[in-house]
C-alpha positions as CSV (number, residue, x, y, z in Angstrom):
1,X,10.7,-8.3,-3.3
2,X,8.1,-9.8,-5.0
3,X,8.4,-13.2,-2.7
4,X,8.0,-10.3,-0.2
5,X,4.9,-9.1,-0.9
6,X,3.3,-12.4,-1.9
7,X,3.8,-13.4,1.3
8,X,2.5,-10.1,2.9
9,X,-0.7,-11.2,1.1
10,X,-1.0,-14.6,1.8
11,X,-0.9,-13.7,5.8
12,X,-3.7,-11.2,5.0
13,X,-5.8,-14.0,3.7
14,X,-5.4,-16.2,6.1
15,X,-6.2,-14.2,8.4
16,X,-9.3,-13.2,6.7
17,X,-10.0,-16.8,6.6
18,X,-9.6,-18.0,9.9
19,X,-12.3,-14.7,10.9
20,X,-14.1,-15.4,7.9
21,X,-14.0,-12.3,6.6
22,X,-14.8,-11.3,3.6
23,X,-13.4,-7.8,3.3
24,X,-9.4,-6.5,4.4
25,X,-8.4,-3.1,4.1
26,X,-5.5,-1.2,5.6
27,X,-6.8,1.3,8.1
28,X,-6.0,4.9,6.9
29,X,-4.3,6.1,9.6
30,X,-1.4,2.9,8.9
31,X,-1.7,4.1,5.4
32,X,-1.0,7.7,5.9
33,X,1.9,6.9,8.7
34,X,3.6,4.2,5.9
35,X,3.6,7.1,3.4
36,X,5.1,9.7,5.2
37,X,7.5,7.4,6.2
38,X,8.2,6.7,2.8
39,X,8.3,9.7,1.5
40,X,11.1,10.6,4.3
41,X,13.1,8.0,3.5
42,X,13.2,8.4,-0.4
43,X,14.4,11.6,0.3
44,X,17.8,9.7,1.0
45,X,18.0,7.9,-2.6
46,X,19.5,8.9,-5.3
47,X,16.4,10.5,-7.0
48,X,15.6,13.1,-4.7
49,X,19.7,14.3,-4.7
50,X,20.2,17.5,-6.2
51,X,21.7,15.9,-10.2
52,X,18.4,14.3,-10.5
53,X,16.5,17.5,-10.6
54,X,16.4,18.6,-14.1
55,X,16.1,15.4,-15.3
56,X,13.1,14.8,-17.9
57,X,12.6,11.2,-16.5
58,X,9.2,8.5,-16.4
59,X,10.2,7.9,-13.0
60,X,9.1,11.2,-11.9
61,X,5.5,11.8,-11.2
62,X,4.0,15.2,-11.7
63,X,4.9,16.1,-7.9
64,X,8.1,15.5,-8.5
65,X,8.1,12.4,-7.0
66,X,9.9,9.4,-7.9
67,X,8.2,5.6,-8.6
68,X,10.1,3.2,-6.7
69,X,8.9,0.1,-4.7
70,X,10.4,1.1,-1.1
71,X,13.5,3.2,0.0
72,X,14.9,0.3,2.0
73,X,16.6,-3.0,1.2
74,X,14.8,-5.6,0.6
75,X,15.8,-7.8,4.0
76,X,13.8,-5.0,5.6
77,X,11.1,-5.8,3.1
78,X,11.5,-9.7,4.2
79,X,11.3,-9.3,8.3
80,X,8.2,-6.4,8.1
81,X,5.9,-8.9,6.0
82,X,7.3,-12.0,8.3
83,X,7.2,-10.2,11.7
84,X,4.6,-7.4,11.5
85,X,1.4,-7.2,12.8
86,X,-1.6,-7.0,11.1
87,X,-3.1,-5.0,13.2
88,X,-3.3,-2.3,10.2
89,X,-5.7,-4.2,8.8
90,X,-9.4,-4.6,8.7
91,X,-10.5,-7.6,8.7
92,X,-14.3,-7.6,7.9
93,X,-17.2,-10.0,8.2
94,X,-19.1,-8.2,5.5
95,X,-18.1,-6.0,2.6
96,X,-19.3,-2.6,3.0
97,X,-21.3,-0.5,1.1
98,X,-19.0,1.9,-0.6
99,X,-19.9,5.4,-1.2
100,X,-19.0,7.8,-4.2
101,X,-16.4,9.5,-1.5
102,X,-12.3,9.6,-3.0
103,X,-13.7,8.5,-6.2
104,X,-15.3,5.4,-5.1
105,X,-18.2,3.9,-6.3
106,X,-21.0,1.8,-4.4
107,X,-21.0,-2.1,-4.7
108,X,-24.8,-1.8,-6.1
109,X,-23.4,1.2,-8.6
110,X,-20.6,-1.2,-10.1
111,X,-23.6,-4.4,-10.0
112,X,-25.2,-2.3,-12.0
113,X,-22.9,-1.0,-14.2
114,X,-21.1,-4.7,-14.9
């Protein structure tokens, strides 16, 4: 999996290269899609069937929800990073200024703060 993923980034920065960009971030609406979808599909494993419901467990978040890389096998993993688009992403000439909005803080804020 983590081969996987590695890869995943390495086509991101090439990518970002070859536009010279210098800032790649997954477009929220991807983002939000790829979680729902993940959250369906964990409802399949075994966390989310009924005997794991009392259990007192560090897997479990405080939603209820269950820390696991991805609710499919990894081969699935291995084509989506090989054959996806990246069409998810954006791929940025400049980085932008980030505002104080979902708990980020500006790029002048942390150049201060360093």
């Amino acid at each position: 999996m983590i081969e996987a993923n590695g890869r995943y980034i390495v086509r991101c920065l090439q990518k970002a290269t070859k536009e010279k960009a210098k800032y790649v971030e997954v477009k929220q609406a991807f983002h939000d899609a790829y979680f729902e979808l993940m959250q369906k599909m964990s409802e399949k494993t075994l966390f989310k069937n009924g005997s794991c419901a009392t259990a007192n467990s560090y897997y479990f978040d405080k939603h209820g929800d269950a820390s696991l890389p991805t609710p499919f096998p990894p081969i699935w993993r291995w084509f989506r990073v090989r054959l996806s688009s990246l069409d998810s992403h954006r791929f940025e000439k400049e980085v932008p200024a980030l505002s104080r909005q979902k708990g980020r803080i500006s790029q002048k804020e942390t150049a201060v703060n360093a």
